[in-house]
DRENMARNU-280737 format. One record per residue (C-alpha): residue number from 1; residue in one letter; chain; y, z, x negated. Coordinates in nm, 3 decimals. Each point is the difference from the previous one (the first is absolute). Last residue first. Layout:
BEGIN
   seq   type   mol        c2        c3        c1
   NUM      A     A         Y         Z         X
...
END
This chain:
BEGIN
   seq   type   mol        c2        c3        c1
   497      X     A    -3.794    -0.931     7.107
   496      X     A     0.097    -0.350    -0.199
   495      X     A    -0.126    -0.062    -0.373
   494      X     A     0.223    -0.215    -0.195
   493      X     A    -0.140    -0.219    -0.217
   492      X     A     0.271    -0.202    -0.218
   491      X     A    -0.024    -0.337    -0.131
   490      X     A     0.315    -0.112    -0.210
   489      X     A     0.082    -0.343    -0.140
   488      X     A     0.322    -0.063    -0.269
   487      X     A     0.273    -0.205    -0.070
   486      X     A     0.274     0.310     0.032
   485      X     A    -0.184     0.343     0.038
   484      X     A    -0.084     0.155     0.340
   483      X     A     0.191     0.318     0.015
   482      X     A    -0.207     0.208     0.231
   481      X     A     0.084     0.282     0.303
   480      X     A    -0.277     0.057     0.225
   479      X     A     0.094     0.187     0.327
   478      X     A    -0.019     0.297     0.220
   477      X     A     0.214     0.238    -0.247
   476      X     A     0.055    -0.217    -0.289
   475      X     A    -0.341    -0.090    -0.139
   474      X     A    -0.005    -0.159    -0.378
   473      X     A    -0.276    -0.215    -0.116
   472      X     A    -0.248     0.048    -0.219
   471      X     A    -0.094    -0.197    -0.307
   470      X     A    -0.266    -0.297    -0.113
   469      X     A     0.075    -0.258    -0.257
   468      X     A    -0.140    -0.331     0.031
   467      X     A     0.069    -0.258    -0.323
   466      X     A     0.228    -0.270    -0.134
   465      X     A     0.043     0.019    -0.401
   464      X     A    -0.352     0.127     0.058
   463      X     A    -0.266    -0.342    -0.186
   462      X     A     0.311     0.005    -0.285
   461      X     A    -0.164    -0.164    -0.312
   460      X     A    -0.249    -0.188     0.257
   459      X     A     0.314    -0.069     0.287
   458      X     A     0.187     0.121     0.234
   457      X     A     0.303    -0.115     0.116
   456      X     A     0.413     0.120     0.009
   455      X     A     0.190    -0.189     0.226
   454      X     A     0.108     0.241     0.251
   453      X     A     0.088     0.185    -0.322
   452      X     A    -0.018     0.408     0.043
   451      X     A    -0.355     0.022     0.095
   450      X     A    -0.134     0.065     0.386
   449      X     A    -0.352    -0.014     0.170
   448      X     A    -0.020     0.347     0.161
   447      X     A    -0.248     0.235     0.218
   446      X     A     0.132     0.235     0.193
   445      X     A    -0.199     0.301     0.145
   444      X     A     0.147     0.219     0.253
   443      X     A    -0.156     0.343    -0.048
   442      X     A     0.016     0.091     0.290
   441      X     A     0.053    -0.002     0.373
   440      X     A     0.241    -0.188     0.191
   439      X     A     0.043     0.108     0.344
   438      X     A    -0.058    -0.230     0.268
   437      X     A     0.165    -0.100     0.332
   436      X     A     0.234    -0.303    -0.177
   435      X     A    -0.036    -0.004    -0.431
   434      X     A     0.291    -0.005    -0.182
   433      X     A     0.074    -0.112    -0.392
   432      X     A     0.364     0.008    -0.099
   431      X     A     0.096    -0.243    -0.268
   430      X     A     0.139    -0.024    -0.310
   429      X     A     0.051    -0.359    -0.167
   428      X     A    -0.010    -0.041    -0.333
   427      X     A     0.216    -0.241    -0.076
   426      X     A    -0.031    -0.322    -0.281
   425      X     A    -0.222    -0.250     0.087
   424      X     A    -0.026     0.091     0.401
   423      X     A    -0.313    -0.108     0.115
   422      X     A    -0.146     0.322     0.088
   421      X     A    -0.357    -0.058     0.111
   420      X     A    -0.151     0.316     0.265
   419      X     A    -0.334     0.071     0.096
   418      X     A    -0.098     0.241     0.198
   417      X     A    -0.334     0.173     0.062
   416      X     A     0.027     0.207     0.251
   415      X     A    -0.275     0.282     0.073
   414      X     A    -0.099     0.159     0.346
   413      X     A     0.038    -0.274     0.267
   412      X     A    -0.376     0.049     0.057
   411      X     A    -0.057    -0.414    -0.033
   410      X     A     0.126     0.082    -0.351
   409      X     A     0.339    -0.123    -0.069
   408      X     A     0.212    -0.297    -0.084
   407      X     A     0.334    -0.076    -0.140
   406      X     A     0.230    -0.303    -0.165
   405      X     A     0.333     0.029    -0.139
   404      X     A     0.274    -0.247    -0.166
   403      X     A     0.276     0.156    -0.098
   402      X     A     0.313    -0.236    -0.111
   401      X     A    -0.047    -0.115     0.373
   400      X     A     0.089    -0.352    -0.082
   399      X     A     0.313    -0.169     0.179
   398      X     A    -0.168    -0.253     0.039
   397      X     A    -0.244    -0.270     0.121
   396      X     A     0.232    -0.273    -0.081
   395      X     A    -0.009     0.078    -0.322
   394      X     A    -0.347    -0.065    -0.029
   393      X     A     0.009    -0.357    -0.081
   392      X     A    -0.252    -0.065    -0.238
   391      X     A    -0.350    -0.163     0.039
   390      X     A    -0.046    -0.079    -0.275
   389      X     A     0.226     0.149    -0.253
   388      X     A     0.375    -0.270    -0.111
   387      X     A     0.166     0.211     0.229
   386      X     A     0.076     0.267    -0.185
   385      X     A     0.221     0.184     0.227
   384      X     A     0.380     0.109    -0.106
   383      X     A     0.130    -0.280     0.070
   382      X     A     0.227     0.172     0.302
   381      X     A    -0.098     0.367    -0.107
   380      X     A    -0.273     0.126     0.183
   379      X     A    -0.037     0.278     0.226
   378      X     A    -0.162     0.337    -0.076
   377      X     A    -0.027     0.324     0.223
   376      X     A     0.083     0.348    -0.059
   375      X     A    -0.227     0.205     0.201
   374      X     A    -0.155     0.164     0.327
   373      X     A    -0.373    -0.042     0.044
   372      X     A    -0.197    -0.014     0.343
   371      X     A    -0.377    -0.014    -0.060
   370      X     A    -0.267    -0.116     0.230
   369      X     A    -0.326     0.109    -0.096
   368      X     A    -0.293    -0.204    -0.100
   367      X     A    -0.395     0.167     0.066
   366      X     A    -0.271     0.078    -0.238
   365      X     A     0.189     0.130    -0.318
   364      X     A     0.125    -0.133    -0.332
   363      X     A    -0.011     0.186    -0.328
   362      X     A    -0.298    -0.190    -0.202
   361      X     A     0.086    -0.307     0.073
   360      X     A     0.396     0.063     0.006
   359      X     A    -0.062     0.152    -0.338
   358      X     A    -0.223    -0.247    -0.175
   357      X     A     0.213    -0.296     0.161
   356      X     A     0.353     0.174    -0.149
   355      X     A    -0.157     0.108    -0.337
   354      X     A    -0.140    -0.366    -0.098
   353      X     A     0.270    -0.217     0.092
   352      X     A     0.174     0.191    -0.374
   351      X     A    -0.310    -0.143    -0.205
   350      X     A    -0.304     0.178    -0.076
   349      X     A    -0.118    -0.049    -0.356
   348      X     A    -0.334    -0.125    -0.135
   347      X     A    -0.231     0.030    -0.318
   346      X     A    -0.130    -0.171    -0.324
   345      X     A    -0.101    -0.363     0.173
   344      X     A     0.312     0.021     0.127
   343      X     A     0.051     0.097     0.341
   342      X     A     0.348    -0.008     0.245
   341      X     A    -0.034     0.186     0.377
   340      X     A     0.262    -0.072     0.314
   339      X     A    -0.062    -0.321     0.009
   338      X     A     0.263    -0.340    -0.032
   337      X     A    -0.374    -0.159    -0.185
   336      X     A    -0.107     0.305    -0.255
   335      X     A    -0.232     0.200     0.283
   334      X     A     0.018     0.042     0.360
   333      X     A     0.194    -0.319     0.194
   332      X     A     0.173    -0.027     0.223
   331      X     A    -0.004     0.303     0.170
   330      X     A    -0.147    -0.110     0.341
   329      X     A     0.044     0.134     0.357
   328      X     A    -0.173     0.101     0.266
   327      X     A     0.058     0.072     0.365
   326      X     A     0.367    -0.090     0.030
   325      X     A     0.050    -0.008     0.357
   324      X     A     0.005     0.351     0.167
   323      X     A     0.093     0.108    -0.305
   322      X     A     0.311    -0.161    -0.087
   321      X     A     0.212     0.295    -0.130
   320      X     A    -0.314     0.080    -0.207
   319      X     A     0.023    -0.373    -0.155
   318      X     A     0.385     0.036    -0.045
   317      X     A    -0.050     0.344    -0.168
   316      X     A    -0.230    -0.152    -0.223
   315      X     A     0.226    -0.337    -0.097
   314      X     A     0.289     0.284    -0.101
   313      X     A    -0.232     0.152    -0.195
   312      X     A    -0.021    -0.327    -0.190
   311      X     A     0.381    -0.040    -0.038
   310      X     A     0.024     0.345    -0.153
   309      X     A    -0.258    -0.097    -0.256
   308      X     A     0.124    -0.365    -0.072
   307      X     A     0.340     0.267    -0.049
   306      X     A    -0.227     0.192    -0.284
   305      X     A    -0.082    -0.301    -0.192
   304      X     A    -0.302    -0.211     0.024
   303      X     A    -0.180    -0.242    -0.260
   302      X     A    -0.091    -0.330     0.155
   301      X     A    -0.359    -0.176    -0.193
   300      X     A     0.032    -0.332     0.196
   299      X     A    -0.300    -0.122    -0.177
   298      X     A     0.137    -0.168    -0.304
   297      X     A    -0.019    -0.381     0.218
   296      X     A     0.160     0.166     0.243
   295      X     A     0.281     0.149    -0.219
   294      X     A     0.023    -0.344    -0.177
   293      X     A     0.061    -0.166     0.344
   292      X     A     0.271     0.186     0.082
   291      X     A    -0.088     0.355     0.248
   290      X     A     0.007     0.280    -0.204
   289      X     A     0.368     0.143     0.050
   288      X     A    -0.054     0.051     0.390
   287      X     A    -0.290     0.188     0.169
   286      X     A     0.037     0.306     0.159
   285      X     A    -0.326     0.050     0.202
   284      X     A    -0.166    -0.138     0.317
   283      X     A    -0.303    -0.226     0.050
   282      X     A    -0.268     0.102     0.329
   281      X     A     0.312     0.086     0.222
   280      X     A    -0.302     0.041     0.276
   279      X     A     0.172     0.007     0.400
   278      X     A    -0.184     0.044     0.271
   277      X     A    -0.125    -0.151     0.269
   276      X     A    -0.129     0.203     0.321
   275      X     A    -0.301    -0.165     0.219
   274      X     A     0.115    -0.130     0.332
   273      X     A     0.135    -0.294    -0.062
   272      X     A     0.215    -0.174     0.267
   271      X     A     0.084    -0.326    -0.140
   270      X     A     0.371     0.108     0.132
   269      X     A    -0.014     0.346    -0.058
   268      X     A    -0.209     0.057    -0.326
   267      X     A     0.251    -0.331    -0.151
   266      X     A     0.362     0.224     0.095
   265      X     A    -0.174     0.338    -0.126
   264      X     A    -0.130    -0.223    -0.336
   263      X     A     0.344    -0.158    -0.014
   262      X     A     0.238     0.374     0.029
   261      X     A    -0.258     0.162    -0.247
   260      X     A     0.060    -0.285    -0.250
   259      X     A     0.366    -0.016     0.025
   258      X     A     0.035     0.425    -0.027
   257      X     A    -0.186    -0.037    -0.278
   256      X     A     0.162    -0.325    -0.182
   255      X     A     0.338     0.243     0.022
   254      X     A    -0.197     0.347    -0.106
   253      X     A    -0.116    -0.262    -0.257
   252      X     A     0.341    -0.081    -0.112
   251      X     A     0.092     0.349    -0.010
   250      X     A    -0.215    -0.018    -0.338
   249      X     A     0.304    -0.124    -0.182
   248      X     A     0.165     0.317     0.002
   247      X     A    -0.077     0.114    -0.311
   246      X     A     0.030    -0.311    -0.179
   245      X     A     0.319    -0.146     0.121
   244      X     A     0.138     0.334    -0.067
   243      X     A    -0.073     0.073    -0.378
   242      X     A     0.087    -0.414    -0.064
   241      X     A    -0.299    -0.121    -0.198
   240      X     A    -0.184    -0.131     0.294
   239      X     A    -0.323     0.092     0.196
   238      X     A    -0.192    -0.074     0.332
   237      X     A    -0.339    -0.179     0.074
   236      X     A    -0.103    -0.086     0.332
   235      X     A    -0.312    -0.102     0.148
   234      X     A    -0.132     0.043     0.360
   233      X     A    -0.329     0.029     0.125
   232      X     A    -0.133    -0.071     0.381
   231      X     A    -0.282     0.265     0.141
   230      X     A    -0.248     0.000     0.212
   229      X     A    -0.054    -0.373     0.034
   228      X     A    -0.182    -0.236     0.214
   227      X     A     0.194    -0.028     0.361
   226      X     A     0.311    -0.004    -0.165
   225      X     A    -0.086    -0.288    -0.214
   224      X     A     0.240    -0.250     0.100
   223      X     A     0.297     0.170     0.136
   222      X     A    -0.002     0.229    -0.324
   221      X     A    -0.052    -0.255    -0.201
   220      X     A     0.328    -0.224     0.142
   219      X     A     0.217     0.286     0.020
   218      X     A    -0.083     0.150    -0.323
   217      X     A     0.051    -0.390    -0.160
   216      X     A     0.353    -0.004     0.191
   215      X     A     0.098     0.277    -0.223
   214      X     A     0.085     0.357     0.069
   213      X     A    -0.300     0.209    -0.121
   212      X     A     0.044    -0.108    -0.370
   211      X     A    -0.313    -0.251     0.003
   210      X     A    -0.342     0.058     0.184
   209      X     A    -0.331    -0.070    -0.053
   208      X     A    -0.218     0.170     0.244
   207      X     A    -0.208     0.302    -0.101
   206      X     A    -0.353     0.011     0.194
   205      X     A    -0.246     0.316     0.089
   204      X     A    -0.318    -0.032    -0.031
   203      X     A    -0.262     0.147     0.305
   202      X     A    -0.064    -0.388     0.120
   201      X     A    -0.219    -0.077    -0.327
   200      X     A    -0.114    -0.347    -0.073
   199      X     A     0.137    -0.116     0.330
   198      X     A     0.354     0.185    -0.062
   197      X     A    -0.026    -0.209    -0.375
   196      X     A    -0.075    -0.335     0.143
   195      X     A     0.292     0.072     0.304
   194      X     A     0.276     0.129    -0.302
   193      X     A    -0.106    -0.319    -0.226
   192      X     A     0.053    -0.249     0.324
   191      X     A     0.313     0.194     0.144
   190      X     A     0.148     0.002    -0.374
   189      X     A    -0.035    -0.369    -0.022
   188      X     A     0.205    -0.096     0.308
   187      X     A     0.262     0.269    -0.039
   186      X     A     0.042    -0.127    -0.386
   185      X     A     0.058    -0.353     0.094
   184      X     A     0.254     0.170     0.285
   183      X     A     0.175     0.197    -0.266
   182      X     A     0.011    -0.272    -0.269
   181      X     A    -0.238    -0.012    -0.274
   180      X     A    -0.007     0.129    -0.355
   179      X     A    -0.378    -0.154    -0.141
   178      X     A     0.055     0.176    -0.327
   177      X     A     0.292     0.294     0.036
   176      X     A     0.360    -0.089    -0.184
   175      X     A     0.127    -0.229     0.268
   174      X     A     0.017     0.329     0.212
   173      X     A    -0.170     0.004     0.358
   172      X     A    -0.289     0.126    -0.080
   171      X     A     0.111     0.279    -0.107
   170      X     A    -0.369     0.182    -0.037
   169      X     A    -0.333    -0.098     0.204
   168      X     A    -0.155     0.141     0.300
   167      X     A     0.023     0.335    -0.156
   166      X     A    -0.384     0.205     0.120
   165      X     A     0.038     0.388     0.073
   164      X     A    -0.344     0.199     0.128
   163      X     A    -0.191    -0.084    -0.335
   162      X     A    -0.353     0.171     0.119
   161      X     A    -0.188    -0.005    -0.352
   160      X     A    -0.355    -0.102     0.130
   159      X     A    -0.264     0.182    -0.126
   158      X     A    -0.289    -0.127    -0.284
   157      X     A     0.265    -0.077    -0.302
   156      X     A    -0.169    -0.098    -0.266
   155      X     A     0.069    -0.374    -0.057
   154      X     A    -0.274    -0.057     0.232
   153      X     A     0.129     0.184     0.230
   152      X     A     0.287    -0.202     0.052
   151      X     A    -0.149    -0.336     0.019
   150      X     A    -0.215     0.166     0.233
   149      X     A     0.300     0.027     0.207
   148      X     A     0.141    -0.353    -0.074
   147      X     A    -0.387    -0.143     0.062
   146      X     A    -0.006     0.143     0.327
   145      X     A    -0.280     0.308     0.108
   144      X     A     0.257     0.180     0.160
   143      X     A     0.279     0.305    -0.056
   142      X     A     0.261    -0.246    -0.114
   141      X     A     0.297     0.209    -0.124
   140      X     A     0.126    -0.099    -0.352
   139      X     A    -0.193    -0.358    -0.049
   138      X     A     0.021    -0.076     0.395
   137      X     A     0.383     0.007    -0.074
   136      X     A     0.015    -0.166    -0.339
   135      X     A    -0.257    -0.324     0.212
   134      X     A     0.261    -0.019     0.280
   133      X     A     0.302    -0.032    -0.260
   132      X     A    -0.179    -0.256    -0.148
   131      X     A    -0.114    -0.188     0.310
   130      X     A     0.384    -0.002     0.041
   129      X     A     0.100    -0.149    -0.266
   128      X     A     0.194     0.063    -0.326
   127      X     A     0.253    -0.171    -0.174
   126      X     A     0.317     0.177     0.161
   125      X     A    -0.176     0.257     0.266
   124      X     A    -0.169     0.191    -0.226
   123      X     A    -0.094     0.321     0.158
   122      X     A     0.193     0.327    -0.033
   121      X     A    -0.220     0.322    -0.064
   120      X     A     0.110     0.338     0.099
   119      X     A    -0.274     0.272    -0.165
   118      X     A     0.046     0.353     0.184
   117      X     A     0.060     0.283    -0.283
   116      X     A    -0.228     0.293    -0.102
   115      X     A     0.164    -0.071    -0.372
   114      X     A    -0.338    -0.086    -0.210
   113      X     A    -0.137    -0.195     0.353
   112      X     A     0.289    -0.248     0.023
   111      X     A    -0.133    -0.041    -0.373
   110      X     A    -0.289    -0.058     0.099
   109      X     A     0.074    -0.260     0.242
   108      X     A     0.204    -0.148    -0.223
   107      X     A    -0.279    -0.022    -0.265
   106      X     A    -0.221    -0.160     0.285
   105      X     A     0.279    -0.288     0.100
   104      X     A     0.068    -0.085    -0.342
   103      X     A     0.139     0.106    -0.324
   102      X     A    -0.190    -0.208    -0.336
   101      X     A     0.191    -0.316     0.185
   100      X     A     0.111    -0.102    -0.350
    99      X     A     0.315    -0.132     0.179
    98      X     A     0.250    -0.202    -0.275
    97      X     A     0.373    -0.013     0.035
    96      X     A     0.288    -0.185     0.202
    95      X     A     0.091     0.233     0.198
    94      X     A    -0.142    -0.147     0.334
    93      X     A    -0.187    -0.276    -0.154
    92      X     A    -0.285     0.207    -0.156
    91      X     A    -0.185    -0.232    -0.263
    90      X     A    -0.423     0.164     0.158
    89      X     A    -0.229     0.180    -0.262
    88      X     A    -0.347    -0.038     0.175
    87      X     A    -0.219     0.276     0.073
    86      X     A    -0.314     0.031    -0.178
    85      X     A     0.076     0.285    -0.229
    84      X     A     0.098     0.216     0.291
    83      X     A    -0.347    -0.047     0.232
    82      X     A     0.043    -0.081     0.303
    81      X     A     0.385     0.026     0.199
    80      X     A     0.351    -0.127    -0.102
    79      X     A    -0.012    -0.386     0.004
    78      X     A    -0.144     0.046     0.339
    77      X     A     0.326     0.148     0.119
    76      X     A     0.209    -0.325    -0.036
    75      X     A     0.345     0.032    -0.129
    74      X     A     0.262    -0.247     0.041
    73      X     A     0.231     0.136     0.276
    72      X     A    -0.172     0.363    -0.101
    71      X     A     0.238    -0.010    -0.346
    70      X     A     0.318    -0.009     0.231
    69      X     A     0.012     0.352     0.161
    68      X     A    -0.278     0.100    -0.067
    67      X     A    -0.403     0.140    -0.085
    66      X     A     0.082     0.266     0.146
    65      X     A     0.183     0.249     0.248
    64      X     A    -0.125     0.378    -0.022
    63      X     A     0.031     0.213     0.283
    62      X     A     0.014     0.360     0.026
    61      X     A     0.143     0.100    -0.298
    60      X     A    -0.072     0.355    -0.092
    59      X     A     0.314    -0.045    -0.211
    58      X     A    -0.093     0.291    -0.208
    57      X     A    -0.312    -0.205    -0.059
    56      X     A     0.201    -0.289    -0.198
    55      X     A     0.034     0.203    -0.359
    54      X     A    -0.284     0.108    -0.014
    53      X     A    -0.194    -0.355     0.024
    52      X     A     0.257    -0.126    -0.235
    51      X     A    -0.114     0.230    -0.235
    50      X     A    -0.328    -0.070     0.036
    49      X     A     0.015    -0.363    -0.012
    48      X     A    -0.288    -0.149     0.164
    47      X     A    -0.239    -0.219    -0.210
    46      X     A    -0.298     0.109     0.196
    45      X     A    -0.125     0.220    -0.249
    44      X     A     0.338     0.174    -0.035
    43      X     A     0.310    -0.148    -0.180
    42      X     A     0.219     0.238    -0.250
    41      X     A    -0.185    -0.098    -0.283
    40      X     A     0.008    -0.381     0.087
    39      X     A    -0.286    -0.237     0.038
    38      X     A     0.104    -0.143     0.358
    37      X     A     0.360     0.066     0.111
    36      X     A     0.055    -0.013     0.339
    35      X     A     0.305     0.230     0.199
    34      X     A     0.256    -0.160    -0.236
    33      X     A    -0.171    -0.208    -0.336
    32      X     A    -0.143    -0.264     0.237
    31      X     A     0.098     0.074     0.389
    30      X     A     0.403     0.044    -0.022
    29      X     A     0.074    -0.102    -0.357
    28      X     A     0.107    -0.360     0.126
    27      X     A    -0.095    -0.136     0.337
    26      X     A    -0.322     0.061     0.192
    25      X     A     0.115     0.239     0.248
    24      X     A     0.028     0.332     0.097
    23      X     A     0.134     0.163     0.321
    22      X     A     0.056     0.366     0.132
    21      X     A     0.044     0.182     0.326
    20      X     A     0.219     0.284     0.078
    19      X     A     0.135    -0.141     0.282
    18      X     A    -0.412     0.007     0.157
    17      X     A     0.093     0.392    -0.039
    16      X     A     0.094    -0.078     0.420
    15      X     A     0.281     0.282     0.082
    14      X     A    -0.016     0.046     0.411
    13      X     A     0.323    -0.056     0.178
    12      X     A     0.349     0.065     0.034
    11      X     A    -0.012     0.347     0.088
    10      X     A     0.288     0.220     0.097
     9      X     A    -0.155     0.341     0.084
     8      X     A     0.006     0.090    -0.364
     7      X     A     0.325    -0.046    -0.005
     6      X     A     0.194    -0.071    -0.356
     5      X     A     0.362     0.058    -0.081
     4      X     A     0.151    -0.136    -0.344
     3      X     A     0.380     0.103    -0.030
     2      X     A     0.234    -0.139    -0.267
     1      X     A     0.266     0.250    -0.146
END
């Protein structure tokens, strides 16, 4: 019998919904025929999905991340204001397609707007400038009689939109991005566009460009631009076909975590910075079996199983174990391209990553607690691992907790939500549920993601093989008794007296 105790008295930290962020970018299905979709039935005015639009506010994202990831490396923002039928049609050398530019900066906005979400926008650092960069941020919050600002207005839009988070630039250090640089080249250039854009508005708040959290790059960036960012990013994707490669993959960002946090604290100390930087995981998703050329060229259109499902709950209970340093993070990305949501010009389906985010968005509380679970662990096999995922090597992180928990509660200490992962891909595993100085009221609610297949997917002629089902849990005596299923996610709310 495995035990699960929680104390509401033992508090990690305050819960930032900035994790629950989201990203889109101009690649694929994501913008044109995903959230965008001029002329279509199931479009409004603007050219807005509907559908889409429903389906994304149970997130109640907080942040959304846009216009890339690669694309913004080559794209310049004034292709994507004035008038729509004037804007030029750009070749896109990211992903090797065509931009009709027909979504810019304004229909962002409003879209940011549609979901009562904080726009995130990353400047191009690869073949843009800096005057450039200058001239988007005077565009979206200059408040003065400038020719950026009344450029603004006179396409309509008479107040300033107040984007708080700017990207200075994305992976620049892969030979994939236009203009890649090394990490001093990039130190040098980022301090110019980050001191142009603090001029232009010192109230915005800037995202380094950072790596996997433990490379020499971090190091380098953070040292260099400590004094000019709020927050440095990370990116890592996780997946594999083997079940257990894949599920507990994403310990390899607790790893980069625990890296980052460690640099930033050493950097704060010895450049002695006074103002806090955190942490933004602005790309993060199972990604894996669309990545060859063809795939990319196709729009990297991934479809999920339920163990990408377990493995992406597992990411969110990493995030809320990092609180006090993770302050957003971003699903990459929302619609058709590795996203949780597939369209057709007829309809859409949500795909398995859908029901973990929605319920862990919805579910979470205010403030992290620490939680002590008792289990069966997992250790690899000697070549066991799938080493052939980047970046692999997680054995070395076991033996795995085969239950993989997460909690928070109200400021008030009076409701639990906890959120549980079993990663086991064939036993259910029982457990015993207590909670320290409190008594556990009811009902306890659980909330599901389970099927019998780890592998089994969703999809248009099957949109629920994979879906939430809600039931009540057992008391025994004091405690909470549950069976969490084999491969499967559970979020409970338990209310504490």
């Amino acid at each position: 019998m495995a035990r699960i105790t929680l104390d509401p008295h033992r508090r990690i930290g305050t819960v930032d919904r900035g994790i629950f962020g989201g990203f889109i970018e101009h690649l694929g299905r994501c913008i044109y025929g995903g959230i965008f979709e001029e002329g279509s039935p199931l479009s409004d005015e603007r050219g807005f999905r509907r559908d889409v639009l429903e389906a994304l506010r149970p997130f109640r994202m907080p942040v959304l991340r846009w216009p890339g990831g690669n694309f913004v490396s080559g794209y310049h923002w004034l292709d994507g204001v004035g008038p729509v039928e004037q804007r030029p049609r750009r070749i896109e050398l990211a992903w090797h397609g065509e931009e009709p530019n027909r979504f810019g900066t304004d229909e962002f906005i409003e879209y940011c707007r549609a979901l009562g979400t904080d726009p995130f926008i990353v400047v191009n650092m690869g073949s843009g400038t800096m005057d450039e960069a200058q001239a988007w941020v005077e565009y979206c919050n200059g408040t003065g009689d400038t020719h950026w600002a009344n450029l603004r207005r006179k396409h309509g839009h008479e107040e300033p939109y107040g984007v708080k988070y700017w990207g200075l630039g994305n992976e620049m250090y892969g030979k994939w991005q236009i203009g890649s640089l090394s990490a001093e080249d990039y130190v040098k250039k980022a301090r110019q566009f980050a001191a142009m854009m603090k001029w232009t508005d010192p109230s915005v708040r800037l995202v380094s460009c950072g790596q996997q959290g433990w490379n020499d790059w971090d190091r380098i960036v953070l040292e260099g631009l400590a004094d000019l960012v709020d927050y440095h990013s990370i990116h890592i994707y996780t997946g594999s076909d083997l079940y257990y490669t894949n599920v507990l993959h994403p310990h390899q960002a607790d790893r980069a975590l625990r890296i980052c946090e460690a640099t930033i604290e050493r950097t704060r100390y010895e450049k002695r910075i006074d103002h806090p930087i955190y942490i933004a995981y602005d790309e993060w998703n199972v990604w894996y079996r669309e990545r060859s050329p063809e795939a990319r060229r196709a729009g990297l259109e991934e479809r999920y199983s339920l163990a990408d499902a377990v493995a992406v709950a597992t990411f969110l209970n990493i995030f809320i174990r990092h609180c006090r340093s993770v302050r957003m993070a971003n699903l990459a990305q929302m619609v058709n391209v590795i996203a949780p949501i597939v369209t057709s010009r007829q309809g859409m389906f949500l795909q398995t990553i859908y029901h973990p985010f929605r319920l862990y968005a919805e579910h979470t509380r205010e403030v992290a607690l620490d939680v002590d679970v008792e289990c069966d662990t997992y250790a690899f096999a000697p070549g066991e691992e799938d080493v052939s995922v980047r970046p692999h090597r997680i054995a070395d992180l076991g033996p795995f907790a085969l239950l993989d928990a997460a909690a928070t509660c109200d400021v008030e200490g009076r409701e639990i939500c906890l959120a549980v992962v079993n990663r086991d891909r064939e036993r259910a595993i029982a457990a015993t549920i207590r909670v320290l100085d409190g008594t556990i009221g009811s009902p306890v609610r659980a909330y599901e993601v389970w099927g019998e297949d780890p592998e089994v997917t969703n999809s248009f002629e099957r949109p629920a093989a994979v879906d939430v089902r809600e039931r009540q849990v057992e008391r025994r005596g004091a405690d909470l008794g549950h069976a969490f299923p084999p491969h499967s996610v559970t979020v409970m709310r338990i209310p504490v007296g």
